[in-house]
C-alpha positions in Angstrom: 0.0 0.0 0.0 1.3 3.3 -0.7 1.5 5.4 1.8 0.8 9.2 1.7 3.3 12.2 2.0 1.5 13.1 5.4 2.6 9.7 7.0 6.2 10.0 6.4 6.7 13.8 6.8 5.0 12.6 10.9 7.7 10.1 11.1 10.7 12.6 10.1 8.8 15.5 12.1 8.3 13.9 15.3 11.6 14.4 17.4 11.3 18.3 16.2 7.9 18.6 17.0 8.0 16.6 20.7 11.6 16.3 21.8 12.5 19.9 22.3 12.4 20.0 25.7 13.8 16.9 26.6 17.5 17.4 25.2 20.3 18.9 26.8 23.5 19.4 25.5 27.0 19.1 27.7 28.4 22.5 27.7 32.1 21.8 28.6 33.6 18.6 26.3 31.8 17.9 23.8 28.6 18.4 21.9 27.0 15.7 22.0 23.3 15.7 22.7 22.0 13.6 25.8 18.3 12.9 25.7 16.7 12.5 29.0 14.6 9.5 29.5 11.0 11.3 29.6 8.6 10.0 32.6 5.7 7.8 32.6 2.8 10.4 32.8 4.4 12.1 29.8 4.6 8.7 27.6 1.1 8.6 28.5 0.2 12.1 27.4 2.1 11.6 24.4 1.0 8.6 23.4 -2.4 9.8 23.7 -1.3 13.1 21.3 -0.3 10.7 18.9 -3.4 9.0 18.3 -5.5 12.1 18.3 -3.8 13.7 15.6 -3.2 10.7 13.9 -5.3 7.7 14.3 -6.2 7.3 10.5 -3.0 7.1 9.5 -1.9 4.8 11.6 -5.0 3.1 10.0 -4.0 3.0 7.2 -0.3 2.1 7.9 -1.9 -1.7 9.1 1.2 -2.2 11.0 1.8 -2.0 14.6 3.1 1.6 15.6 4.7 1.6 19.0 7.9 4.1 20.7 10.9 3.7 22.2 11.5 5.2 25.9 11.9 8.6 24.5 9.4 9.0 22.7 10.3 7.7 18.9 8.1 6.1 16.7 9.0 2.5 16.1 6.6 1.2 13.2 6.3 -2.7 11.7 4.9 -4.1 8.8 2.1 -5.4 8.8 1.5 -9.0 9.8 1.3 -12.0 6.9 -1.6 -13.6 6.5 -0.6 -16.8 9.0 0.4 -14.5 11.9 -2.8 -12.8 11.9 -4.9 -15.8 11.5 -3.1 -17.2 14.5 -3.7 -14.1 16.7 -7.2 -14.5 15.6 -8.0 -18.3 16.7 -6.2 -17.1 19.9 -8.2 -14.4 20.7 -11.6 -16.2 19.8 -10.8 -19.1 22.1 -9.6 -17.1 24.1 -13.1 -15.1 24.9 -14.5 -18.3 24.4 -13.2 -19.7 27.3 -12.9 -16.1 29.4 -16.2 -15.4 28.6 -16.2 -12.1 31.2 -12.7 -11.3 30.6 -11.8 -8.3 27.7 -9.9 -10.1 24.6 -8.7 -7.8 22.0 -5.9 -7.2 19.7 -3.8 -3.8 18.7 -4.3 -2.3 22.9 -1.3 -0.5 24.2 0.6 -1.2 27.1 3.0 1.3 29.1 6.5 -0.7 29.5 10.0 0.9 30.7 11.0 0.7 26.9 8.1 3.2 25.6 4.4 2.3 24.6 4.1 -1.4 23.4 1.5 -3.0 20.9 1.2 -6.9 21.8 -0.7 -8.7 19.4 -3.3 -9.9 22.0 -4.1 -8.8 25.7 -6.7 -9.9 27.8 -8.0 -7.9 30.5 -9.3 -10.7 33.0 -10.4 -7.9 36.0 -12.7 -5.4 33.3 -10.4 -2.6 33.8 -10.7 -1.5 30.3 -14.4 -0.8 31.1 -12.9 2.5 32.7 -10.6 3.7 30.5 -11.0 6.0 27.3 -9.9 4.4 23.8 -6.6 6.1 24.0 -5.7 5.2 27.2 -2.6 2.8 27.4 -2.8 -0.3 29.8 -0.7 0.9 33.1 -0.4 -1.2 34.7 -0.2 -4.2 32.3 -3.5 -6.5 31.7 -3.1 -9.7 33.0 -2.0 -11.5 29.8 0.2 -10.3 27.0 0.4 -12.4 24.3 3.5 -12.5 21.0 3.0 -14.2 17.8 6.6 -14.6 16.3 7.4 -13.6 12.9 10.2 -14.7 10.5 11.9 -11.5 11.9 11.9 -12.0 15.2 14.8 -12.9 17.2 14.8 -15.1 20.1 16.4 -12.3 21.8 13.5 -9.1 20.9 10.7 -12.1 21.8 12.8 -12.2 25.3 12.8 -8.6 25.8 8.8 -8.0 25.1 8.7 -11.0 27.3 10.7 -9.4 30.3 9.0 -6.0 29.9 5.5 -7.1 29.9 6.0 -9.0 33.4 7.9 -6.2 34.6 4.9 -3.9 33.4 2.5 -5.9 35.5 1.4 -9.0 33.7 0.4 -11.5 35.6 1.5 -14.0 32.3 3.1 -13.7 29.2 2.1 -16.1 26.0 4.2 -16.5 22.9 3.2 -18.2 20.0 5.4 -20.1 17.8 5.5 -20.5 13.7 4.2 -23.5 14.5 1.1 -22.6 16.3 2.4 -24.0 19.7 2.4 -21.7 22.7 4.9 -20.8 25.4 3.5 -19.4 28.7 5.8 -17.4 31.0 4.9 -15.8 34.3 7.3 -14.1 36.5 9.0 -17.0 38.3 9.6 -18.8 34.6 8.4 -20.5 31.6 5.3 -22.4 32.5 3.9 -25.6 30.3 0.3 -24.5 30.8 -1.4 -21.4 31.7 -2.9 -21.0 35.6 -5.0 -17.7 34.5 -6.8 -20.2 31.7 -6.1 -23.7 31.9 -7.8 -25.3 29.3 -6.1 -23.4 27.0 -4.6 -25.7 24.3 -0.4 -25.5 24.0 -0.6 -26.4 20.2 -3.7 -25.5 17.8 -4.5 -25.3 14.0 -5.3 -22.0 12.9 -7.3 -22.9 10.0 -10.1 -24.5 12.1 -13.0 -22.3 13.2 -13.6 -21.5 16.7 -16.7 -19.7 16.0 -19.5 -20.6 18.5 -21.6 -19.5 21.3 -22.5 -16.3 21.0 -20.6 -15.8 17.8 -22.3 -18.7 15.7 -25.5 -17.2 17.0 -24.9 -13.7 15.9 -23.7 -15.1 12.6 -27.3 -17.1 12.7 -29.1 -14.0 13.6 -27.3 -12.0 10.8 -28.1 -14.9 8.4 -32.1 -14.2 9.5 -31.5 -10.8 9.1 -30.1 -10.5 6.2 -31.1 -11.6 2.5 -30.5 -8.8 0.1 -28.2 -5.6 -0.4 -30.7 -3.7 1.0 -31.3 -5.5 4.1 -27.8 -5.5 4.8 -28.0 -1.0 4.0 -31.1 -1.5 6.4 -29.3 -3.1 9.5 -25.9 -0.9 9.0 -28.4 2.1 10.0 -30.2 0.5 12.6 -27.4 -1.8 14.4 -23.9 -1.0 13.0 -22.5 -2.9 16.1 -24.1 -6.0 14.8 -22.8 -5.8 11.4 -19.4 -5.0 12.2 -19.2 -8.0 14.8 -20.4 -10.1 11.9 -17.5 -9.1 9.6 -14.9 -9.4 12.0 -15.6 -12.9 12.4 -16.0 -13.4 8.8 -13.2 -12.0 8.2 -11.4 -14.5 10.7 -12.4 -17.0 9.0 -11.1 -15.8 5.5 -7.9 -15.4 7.0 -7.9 -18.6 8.8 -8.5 -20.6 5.2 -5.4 -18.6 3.9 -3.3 -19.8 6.6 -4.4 -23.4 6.3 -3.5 -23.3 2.0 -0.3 -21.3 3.1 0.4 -24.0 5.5 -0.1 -26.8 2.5 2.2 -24.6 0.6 4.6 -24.7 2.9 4.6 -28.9 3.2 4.4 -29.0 -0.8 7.6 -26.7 -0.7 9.4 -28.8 1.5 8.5 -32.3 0.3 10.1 -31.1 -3.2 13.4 -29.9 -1.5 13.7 -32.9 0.6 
């Protein structure tokens, strides 16, 4: 996707436009510039700036778009078709199985590294209920959860790991290229997870998890729903509905691309073996 001028002049602007106030140069020696580490409450603020001037863009960026401790943007592509299809299973069985608890993707959480973006966090205590969209988890919610790309190293999975617990997680889940899931709390990696036992350690992401209340809004929409124009008709009168409905279906596409990705990925290997 191209992206527009507006995007790129934000990253290049951004330490003129915020920093000012936090460098300092060393008058004696040398000149070279030493950038204080800013506190908490103004990560916060910032943060929150940020997304008020520029939450469509970051829209339309589709990556994750997090800072470092002073402030900096940080941005990452955004995620292949098989790492978002397995943040997706995960967060539907997830809520499936913490029915009360607050499942979502893309949340940010205050660490002592800058504002973080983990792929999935679930809020088991309902704190998000009091808290305004741009507010940033401080202290962490009770489960962070990492899906690891091609690009990750073992070391940056061990860092988000080690500043998530020290942010206030209660547990930390990674997620494997090969769906299985790690689960670390802060006295050490863990086989199974004590906030959500029944949690599976290995999955397929290309099987549904739809059910409960999400195969009966899918049945309801279905009811609902025959023609373009019911669909204009229910947009108007009960646009949460609707967009609940495509978010699942849109799991689901993604969860078929990640099972024929996976069968690519076999073919590929049985020819090279």
């Amino acid at each position: 996707m191209k992206r527009g001028r507006g995007f790129w002049q934000l990253v290049g602007d951004m330490r003129h436009k915020w920093y000012p106030h936090q460098e300092t140069v060393a008058a004696v020696t040398s000149n070279v510039e030493i950038l204080e580490r800013p506190s908490k409450n103004w990560m916060i603020a910032h943060w929150q700036d940020i997304l008020e001037q520029y939450h469509q863009l970051f829209e339309d960026y589709g990556g994750h778009v997090e800072t470092d401790r002073y402030g900096n943007l940080l941005m990452s592509p955004p995620p292949g078709d098989l790492h978002q299809a397995q943040a997706d299973w995960i967060c539907q069985a997830l809520q499936s199985l913490l029915p009360s608890a607050h499942v979502r993707q893309g949340l940010a959480v205050v660490t002592a590294e800058g504002i973080k973006i983990p792929d999935l966090i679930a809020d088991l205590a309902g704190r998000r209920a009091h808290m305004k969209d741009t507010d940033p988890y401080d202290p962490a919610p009770d489960i962070c959860l990492e899906v690891s790309s091609p690009s990750n190293s073992r070391a940056e999975i061990a860092e988000k790991t080690n500043l998530y617990l020290a942010a206030g997680a209660l547990e930390v889940w990674i997620c494997d290229r090969q769906n299985r899931l790690i689960f670390y709390t802060a006295t050490g990696e863990r086989h199974t997870s004590s906030l959500c036992p029944d949690f599976p350690t290995i999955f397929d992401p290309s099987q549904s998890v739809v059910r409960g209340k999400d195969a009966l809004l899918l049945s309801a929409y279905d009811q609902l729903v025959k023609t373009p124009e019911d669909r204009a008709r229910l947009e108007k009168d009960n646009p949460d509905l609707v967009a609940e409905r495509d978010r699942i279906v849109q799991a689901q596409k993604r969860a078929l691309l990640a099972k024929e990705q996976s069968k690519s990925q076999v073919r590929s290997i049985k020819r090279t073996s």
